[in-house]
KOLDRENPA-367305 format. One line per field, with one value per residue (C-alpha): residue number from 1; residue in one letter; x, y, z. Coordinates in steps of 0.1 Angstrom, whole numbers, padded with zeros to 4 digits. Example, Ala and Ser with C-alpha at 12.3 -4.5 7.8 and 13.67 -1.06 7.14 Angstrom:
num: [1, 2] $
residuo: [A, S] $
c1: [0123, 0137] $
c2: [-0045, -0011] $
c3: [0078, 0071] $
***
This chain:
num: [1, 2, 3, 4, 5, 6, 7, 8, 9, 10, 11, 12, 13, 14, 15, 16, 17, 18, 19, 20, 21, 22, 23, 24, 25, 26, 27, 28, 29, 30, 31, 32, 33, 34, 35, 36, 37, 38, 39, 40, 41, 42, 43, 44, 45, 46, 47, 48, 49, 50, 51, 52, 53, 54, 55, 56, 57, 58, 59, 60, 61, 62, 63, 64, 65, 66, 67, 68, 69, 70, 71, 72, 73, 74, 75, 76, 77, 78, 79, 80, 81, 82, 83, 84, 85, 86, 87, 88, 89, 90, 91, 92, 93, 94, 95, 96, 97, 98, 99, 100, 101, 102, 103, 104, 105, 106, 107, 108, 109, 110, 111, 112, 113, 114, 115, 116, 117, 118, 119, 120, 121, 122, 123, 124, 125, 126, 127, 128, 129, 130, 131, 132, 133, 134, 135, 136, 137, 138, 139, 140, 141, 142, 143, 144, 145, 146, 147, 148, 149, 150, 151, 152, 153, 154, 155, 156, 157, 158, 159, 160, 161, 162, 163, 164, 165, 166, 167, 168, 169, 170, 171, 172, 173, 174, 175, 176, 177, 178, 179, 180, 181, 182, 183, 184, 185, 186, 187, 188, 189, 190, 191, 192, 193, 194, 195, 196, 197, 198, 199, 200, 201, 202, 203, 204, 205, 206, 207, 208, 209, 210, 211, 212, 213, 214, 215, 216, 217, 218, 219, 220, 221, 222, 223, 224, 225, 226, 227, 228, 229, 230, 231, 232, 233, 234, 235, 236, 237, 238, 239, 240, 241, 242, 243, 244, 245, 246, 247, 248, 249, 250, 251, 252, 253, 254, 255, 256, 257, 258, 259, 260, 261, 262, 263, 264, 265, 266, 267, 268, 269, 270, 271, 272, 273, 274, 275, 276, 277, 278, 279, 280, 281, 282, 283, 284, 285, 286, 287, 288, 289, 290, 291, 292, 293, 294, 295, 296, 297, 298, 299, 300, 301, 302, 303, 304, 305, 306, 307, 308, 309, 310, 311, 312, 313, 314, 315, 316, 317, 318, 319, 320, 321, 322, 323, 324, 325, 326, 327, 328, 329, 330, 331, 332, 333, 334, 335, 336, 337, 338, 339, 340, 341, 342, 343, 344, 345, 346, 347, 348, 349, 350, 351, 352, 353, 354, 355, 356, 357, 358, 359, 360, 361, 362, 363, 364, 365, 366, 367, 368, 369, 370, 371, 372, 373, 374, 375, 376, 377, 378, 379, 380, 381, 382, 383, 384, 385, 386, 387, 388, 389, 390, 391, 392, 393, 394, 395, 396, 397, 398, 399, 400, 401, 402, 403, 404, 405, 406, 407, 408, 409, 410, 411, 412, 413, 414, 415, 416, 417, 418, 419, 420, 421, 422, 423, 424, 425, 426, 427, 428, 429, 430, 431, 432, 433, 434, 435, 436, 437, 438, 439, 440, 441, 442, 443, 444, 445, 446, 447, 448, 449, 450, 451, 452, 453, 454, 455, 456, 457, 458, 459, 460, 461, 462, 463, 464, 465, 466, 467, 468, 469, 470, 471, 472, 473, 474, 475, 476, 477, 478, 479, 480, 481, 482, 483, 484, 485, 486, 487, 488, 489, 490, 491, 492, 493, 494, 495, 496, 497, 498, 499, 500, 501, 502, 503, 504, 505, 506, 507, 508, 509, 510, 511] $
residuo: [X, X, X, X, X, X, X, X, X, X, X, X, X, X, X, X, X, X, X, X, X, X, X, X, X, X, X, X, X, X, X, X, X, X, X, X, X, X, X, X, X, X, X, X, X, X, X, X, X, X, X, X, X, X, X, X, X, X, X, X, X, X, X, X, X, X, X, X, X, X, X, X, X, X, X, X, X, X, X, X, X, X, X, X, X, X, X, X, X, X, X, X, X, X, X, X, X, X, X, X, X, X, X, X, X, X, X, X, X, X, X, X, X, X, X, X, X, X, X, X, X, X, X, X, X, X, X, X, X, X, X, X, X, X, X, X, X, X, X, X, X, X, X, X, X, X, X, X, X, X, X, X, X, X, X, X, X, X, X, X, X, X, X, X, X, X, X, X, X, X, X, X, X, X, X, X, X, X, X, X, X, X, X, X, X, X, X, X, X, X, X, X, X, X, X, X, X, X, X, X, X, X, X, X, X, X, X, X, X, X, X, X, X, X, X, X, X, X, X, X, X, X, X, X, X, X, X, X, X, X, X, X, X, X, X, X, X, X, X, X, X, X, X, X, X, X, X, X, X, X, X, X, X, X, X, X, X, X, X, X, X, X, X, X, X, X, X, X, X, X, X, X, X, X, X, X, X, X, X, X, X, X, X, X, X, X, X, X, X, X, X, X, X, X, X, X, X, X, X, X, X, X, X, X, X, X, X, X, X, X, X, X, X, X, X, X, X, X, X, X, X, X, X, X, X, X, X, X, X, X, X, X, X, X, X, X, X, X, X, X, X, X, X, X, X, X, X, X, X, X, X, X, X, X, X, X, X, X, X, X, X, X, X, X, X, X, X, X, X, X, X, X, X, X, X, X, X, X, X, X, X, X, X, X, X, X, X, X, X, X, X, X, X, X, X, X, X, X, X, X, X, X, X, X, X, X, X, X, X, X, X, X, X, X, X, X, X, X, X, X, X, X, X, X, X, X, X, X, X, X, X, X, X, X, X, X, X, X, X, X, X, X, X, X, X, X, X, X, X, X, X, X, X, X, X, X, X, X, X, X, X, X, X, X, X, X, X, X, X, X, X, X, X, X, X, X, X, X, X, X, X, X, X, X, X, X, X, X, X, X, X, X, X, X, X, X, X, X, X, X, X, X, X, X, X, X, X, X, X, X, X] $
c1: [0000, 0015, 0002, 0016, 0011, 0038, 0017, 0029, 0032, 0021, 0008, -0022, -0032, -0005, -0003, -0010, 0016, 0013, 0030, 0035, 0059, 0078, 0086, 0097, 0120, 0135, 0139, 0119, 0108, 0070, 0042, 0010, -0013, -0004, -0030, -0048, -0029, -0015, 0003, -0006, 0021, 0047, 0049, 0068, 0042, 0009, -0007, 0006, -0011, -0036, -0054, -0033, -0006, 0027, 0034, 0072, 0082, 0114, 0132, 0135, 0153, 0122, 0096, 0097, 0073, 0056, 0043, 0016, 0008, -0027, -0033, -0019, -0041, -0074, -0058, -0059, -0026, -0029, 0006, 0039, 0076, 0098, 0124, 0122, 0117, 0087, 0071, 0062, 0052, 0031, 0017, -0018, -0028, -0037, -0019, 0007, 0041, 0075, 0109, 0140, 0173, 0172, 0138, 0155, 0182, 0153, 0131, 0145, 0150, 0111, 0096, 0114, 0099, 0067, 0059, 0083, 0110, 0136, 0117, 0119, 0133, 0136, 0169, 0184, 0206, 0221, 0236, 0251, 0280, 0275, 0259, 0246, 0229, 0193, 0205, 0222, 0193, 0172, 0192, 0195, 0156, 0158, 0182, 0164, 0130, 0149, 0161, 0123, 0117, 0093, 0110, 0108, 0125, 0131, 0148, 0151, 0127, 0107, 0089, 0085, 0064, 0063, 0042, 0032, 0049, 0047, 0069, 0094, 0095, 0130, 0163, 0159, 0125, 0128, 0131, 0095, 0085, 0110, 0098, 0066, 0076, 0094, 0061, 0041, 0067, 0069, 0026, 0029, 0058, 0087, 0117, 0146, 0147, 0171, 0174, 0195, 0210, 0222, 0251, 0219, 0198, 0232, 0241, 0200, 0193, 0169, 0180, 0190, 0166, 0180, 0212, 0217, 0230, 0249, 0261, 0278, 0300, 0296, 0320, 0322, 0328, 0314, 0281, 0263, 0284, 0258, 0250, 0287, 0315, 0342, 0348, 0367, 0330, 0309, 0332, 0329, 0293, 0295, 0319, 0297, 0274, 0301, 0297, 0288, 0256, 0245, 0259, 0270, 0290, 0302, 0309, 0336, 0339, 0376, 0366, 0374, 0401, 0378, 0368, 0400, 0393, 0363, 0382, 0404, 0386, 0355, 0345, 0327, 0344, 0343, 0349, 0361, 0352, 0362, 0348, 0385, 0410, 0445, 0426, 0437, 0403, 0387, 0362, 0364, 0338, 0345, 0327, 0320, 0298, 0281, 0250, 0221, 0201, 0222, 0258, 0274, 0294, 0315, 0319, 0355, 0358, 0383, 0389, 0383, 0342, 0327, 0292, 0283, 0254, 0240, 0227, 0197, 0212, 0239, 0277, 0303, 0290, 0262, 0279, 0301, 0266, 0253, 0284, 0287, 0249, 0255, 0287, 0259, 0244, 0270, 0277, 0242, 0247, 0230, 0250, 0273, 0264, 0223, 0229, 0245, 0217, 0187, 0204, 0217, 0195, 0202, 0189, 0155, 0152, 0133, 0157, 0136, 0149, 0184, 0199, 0162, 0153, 0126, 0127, 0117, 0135, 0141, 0151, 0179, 0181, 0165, 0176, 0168, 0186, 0186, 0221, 0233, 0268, 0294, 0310, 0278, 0274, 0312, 0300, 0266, 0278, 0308, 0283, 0256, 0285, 0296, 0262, 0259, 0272, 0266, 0266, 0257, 0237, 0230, 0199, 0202, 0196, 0206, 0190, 0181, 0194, 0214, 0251, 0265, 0299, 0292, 0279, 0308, 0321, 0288, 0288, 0327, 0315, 0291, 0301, 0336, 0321, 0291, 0287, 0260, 0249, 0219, 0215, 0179, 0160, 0157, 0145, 0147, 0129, 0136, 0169, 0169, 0165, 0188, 0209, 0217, 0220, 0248, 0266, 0269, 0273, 0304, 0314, 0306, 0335, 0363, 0361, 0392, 0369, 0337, 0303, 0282, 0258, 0224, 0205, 0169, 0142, 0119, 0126, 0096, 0109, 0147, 0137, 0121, 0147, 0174, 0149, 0153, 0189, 0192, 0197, 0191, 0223, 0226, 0213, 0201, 0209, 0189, 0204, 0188, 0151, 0149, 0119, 0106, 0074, 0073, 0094, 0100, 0089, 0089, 0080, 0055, 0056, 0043, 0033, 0060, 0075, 0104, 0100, 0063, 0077, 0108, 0084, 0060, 0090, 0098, 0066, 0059, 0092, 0080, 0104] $
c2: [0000, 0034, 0071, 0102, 0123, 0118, 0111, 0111, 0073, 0070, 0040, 0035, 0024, 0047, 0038, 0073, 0080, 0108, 0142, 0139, 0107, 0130, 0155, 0134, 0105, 0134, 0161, 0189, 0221, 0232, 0255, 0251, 0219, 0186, 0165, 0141, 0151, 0121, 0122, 0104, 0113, 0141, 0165, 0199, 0210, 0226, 0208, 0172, 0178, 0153, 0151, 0145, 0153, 0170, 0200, 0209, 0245, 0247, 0282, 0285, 0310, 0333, 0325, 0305, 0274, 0279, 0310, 0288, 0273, 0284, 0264, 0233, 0238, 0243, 0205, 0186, 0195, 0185, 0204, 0221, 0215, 0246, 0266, 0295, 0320, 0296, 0293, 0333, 0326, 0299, 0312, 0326, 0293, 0278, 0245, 0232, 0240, 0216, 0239, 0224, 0246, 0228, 0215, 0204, 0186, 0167, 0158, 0124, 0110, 0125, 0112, 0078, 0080, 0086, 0063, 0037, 0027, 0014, -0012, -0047, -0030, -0042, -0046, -0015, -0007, 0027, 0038, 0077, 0084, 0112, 0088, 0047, 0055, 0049, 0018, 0000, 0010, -0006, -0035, -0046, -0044, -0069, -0094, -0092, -0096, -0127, -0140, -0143, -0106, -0089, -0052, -0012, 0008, 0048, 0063, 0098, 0078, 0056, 0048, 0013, -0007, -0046, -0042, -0007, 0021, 0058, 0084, 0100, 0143, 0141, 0119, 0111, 0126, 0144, 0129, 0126, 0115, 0088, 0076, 0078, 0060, 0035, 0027, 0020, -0010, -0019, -0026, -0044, -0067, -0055, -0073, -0054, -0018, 0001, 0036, 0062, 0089, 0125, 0142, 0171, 0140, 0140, 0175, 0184, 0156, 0137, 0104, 0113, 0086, 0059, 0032, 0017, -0024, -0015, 0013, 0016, 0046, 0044, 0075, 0108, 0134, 0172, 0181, 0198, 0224, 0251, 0234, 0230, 0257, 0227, 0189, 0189, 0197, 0173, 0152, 0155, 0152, 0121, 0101, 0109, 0081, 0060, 0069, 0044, 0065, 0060, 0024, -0008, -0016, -0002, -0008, 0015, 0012, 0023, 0033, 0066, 0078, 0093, 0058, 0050, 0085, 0071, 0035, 0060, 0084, 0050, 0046, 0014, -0016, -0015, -0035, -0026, -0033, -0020, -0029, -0012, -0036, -0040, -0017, -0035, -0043, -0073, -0076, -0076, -0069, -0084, -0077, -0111, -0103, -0070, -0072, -0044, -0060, -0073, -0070, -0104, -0104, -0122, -0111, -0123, -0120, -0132, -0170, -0167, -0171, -0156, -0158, -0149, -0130, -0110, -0074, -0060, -0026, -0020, -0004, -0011, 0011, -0006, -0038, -0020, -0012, -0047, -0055, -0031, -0043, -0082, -0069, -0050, -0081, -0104, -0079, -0074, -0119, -0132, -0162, -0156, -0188, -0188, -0150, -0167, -0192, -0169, -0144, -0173, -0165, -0123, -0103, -0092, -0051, -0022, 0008, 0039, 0061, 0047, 0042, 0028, 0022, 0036, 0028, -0006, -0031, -0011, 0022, 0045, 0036, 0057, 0061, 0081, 0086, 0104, 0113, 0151, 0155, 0151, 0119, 0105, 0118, 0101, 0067, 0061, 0078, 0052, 0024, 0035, 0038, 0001, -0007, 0014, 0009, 0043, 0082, 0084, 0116, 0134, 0159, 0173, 0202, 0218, 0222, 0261, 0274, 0243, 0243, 0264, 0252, 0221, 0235, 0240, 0207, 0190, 0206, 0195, 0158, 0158, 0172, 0153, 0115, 0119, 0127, 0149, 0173, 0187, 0211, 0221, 0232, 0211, 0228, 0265, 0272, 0309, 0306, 0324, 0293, 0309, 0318, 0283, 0269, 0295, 0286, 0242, 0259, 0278, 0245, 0219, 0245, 0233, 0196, 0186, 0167, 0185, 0174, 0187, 0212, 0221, 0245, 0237, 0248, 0235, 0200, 0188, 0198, 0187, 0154, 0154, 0174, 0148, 0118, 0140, 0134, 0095, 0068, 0033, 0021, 0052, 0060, 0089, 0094, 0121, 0129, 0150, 0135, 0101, 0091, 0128, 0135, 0170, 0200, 0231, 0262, 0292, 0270, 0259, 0219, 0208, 0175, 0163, 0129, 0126, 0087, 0095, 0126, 0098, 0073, 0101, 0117, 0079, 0075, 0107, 0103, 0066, 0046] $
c3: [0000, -0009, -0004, -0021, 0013, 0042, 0074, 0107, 0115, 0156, 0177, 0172, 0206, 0227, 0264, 0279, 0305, 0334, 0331, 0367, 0366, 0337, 0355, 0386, 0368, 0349, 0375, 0356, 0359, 0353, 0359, 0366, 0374, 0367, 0383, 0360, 0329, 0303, 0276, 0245, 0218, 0213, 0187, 0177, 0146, 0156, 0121, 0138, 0171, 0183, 0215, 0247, 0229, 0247, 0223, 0221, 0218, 0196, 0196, 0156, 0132, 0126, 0157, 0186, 0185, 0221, 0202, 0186, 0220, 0217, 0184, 0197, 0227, 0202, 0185, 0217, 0230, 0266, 0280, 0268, 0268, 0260, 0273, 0297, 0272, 0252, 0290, 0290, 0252, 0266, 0298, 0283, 0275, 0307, 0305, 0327, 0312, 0316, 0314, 0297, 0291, 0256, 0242, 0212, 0236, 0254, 0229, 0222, 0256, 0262, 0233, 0241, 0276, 0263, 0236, 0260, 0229, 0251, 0261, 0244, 0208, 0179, 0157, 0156, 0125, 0113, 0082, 0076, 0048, 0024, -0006, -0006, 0028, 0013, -0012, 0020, 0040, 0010, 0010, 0045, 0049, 0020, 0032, 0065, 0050, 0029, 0065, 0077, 0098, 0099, 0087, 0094, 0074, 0077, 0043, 0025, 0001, 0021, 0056, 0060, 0088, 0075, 0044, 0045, 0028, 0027, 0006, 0035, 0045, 0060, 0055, 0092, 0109, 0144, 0171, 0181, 0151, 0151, 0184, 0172, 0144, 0162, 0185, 0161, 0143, 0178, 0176, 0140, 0155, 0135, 0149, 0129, 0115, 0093, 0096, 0075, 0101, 0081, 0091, 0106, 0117, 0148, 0153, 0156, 0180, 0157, 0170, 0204, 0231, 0206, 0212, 0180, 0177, 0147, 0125, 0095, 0080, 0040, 0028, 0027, -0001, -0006, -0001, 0029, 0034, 0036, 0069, 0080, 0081, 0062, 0056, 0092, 0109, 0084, 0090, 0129, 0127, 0114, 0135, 0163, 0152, 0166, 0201, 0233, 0242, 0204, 0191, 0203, 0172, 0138, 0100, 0084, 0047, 0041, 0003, 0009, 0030, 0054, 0065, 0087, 0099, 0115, 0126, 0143, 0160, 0169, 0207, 0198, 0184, 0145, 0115, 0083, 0048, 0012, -0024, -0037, -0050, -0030, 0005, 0036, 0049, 0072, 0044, 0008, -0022, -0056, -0083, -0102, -0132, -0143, -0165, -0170, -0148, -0117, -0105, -0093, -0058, -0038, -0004, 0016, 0057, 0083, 0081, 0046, 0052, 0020, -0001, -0033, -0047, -0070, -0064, -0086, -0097, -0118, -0099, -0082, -0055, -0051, -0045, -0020, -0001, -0006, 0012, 0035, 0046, 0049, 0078, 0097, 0098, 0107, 0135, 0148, 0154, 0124, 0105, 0073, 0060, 0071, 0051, 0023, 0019, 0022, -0008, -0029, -0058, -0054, -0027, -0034, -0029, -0040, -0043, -0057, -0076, -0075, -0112, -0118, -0156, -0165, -0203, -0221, -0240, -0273, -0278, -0257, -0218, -0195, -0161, -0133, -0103, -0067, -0073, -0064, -0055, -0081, -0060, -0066, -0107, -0109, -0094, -0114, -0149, -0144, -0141, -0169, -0192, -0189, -0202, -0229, -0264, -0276, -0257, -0223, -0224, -0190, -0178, -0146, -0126, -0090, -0056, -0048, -0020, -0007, -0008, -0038, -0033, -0048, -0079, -0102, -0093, -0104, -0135, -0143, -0133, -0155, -0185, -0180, -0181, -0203, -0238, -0240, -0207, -0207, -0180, -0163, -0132, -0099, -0071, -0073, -0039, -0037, -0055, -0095, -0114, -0145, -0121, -0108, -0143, -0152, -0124, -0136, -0170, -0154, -0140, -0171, -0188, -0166, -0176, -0190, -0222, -0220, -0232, -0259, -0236, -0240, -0219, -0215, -0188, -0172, -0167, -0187, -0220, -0209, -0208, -0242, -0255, -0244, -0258, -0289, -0296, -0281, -0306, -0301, -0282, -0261, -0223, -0207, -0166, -0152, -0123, -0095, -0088, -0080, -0060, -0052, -0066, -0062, -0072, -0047, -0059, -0041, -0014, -0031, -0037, -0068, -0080, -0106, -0115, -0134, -0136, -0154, -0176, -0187, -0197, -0213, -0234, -0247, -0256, -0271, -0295, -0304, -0283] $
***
């Protein structure tokens, strides 16, 4: 079952649970009455609120979230948590108030008391790295679905609760939502869940309350660095996934140099594991066999323990996550060899939006992909090429008002290892879309062999224009959209699917 609108996934039959006992097992603050009151859920968004609800206060760039205390109050909200300056914000409304120094700081630890996720959890996996967090997120719910669990999944594309699915809002959701989220896999009997943590998902708390069993480190490489001041502070962010108060064990691929970075700087016992020839790693991807539809694997680990494979999207990077997943596994306890024999025939995942072929049999190859930093253009242009006999043509646009820096270097990428570049909108938000496109125009100049460029906008007529100059043998990547079905205008998010306006352009020119 699939919805185009993200809800808020709760329990459906919370356990209500006393303000009173909150503030006494955590030592809080408060005003007003607490007699009688219990809490049903946690939220921070007056829209989420539902009755006997705990309505967080966050102190944000433009307003303060108790200011909208009332509203929650008119929803059901039975009680706020904020800060001292939210509880004067607050004080008109009558209910009982809990003060926290940090309201963003306490939110997970609250919404973990509250919905009771520390007790009797499932399977708790983790996977941050700049790119491949959402494919090995995708492909450890598989194998573990293949092992015979029931599965949760939380993904920039997906939320997954056994055989429900609904289209995601955030990489990693805040932290009540998570809990919330959590609970309610906890009611359908989900015994193992992988979760993709952001670099912001750990400096903003959204997975505080929460002790993973295992995490794994994919890479790192430039992106995000409107959020952080330089690599040394994304990089920071990161390794503090590999902390005692949030993991038992880690996963380090050493594919990037960054990696034994992490196995350096790792309070946790880790392992290591690298799909790059001659790296001095405890595990080992090889790439077998590469064919349109699957990449063949073996994967090598101490004692010389290895299975083979096959993983349904073209790349060596993909195999590196397929990999990379399987460890997690072998850490969290399961068996290399019960693993082996429940993937023997290829491990069975859904991975939207990554490298996913949306053209037919005849005709030039279509692929789009989620793809937007140039580490990630490098990796899947590098693996549509080995499959494609003629020009790899490439559409693809920028984010608006999300880290410029990476911008020229996107454009270089791109017009470096395809034939033909096409470059087009994304999403503008408030950003000048013309002048986002001269900027990857500035940076598709500095490739060393540059593409043949074309400058079309919007998107729609990109795509067709790029169908346009395919020819049977070639393949088109558009890079950028992925899964989303939407595009961010002005704030404004409009209903677009590049997947549907692929297929449409094919059709259109006869393919």
């Amino acid at each position: 079952m699939t919805t185009r609108i993200p809800p808020v996934l709760r329990p459906e039959h919370p356990l209500p649970r006393p303000l009173s006992t909150l503030v006494s097992e955590f030592g809080l603050d408060y005003r007003g009455s607490l007699d009688g009151v219990e809490l049903h859920g946690v939220t921070v968004r007056t829209n989420e609120v539902e009755p006997g609800d705990l309505f967080v206060g966050l102190k944000g760039a433009n307003a303060h979230g108790a200011s909208f205390a009332g509203e929650a109050k008119e929803r059901g909200a039975v009680a706020v948590l904020t800060d001292e300056e939210g509880a004067a914000l607050a004080a008109d409304t009558g209910l009982p108030i809990v003060i926290v120094d940090s309201p963003r700081g306490a939110l997970g630890d609250i919404s973990a008391w509250v919905y009771q996720t520390n007790q009797n959890p499932p399977l708790l996996f983790g996977v941050t790295g700049t790119n491949g967090k959402t494919s090995t997120s995708h492909l450890l719910e598989g194998i573990l679905k293949q092992v015979g669990l029931v599965t949760g999944l939380s993904s920039t594309s997906e939320r997954h609760i056994g055989d429900l699915v609904v289209v995601s809002r955030l990489t990693t959701p805040e932290a009540s939502e998570l809990h919330a989220l959590l609970a309610r896999m906890r009611e359908s009997e989900v015994r193992a869940v992988a979760l993709e943590v952001s670099a912001q998902a750990l400096s903003r708390n959204r997975v505080d309350g929460i002790v993973f069993d295992v995490v794994s480190f994919t890479n790192l490489s430039h992106d995000h660095l409107d959020d952080y001041a330089d690599f040394e502070e994304y990089f920071q962010a990161k390794l503090a996934f590999f902390d005692p108060d949030r993991a038992r064990r880690g996963v380090v691929s050493l594919d990037t140099p960054w990696g034994q970075r992490v196995v350096e700087g790792s309070h946790i016992p880790v392992t290591t594991i690298s799909a790059t020839p001659g790296v001095d790693a405890e595990w080992t991807v090889e790439i077998l066999d590469e064919q349109p539809s699957h990449t063949a694997i073996r994967l090598t680990g101490p004692d010389s323990r290895s299975l083979e494979t096959t993983v349904p999207i073209i790349g060596w990077h993909m195999a590196a996550n397929a990999g990379l997943a399987i460890v997690m596994m072998v850490e969290a306890g399961f068996d290399l060899e019960a693993i082996g024999h429940a993937i023997r025939d290829g491990i069975e995942a859904y991975l939207p939006g990554r490298t996913e072929r949306v053209s037919g049999d005849s005709g030039p190859q279509v692929y789009v992909d989620f793809g937007h930093s140039p580490d990630a253009f490098y990796n899947t242009l590098k693996a549509v090429r080995t499959f494609t006999p003629g020009r790899v043509i490439m559409v693809f646009g920028a984010d608006g008002d999300r880290d410029p820096s990476k911008r020229h270097e996107m454009g270089r990428v791109a017009s470096e290892y395809s034939d033909i570049l096409v470059i087009t909108d994304h999403h503008p938000r408030f950003e000048d879309p013309a002048s986002i496109r001269k900027t990857l125009i500035e940076g598709a100049g500095l490739a060393e062999h540059p593409a043949e460029l074309h400058e079309v906008s919007p998107p729609e007529p990109a795509i067709r224009h790029a169908v346009s100059l395919a020819r049977e043998g070639d393949s088109i990547l558009w890079a950028g959209p992925g899964h989303q079905d939407y595009r961010d205008i002005r704030g404004v998010r409009t209903p677009y699917s590049a997947r549907a306006e692929a297929r449409a352009a094919l059709r259109e020119a006869g393919w």
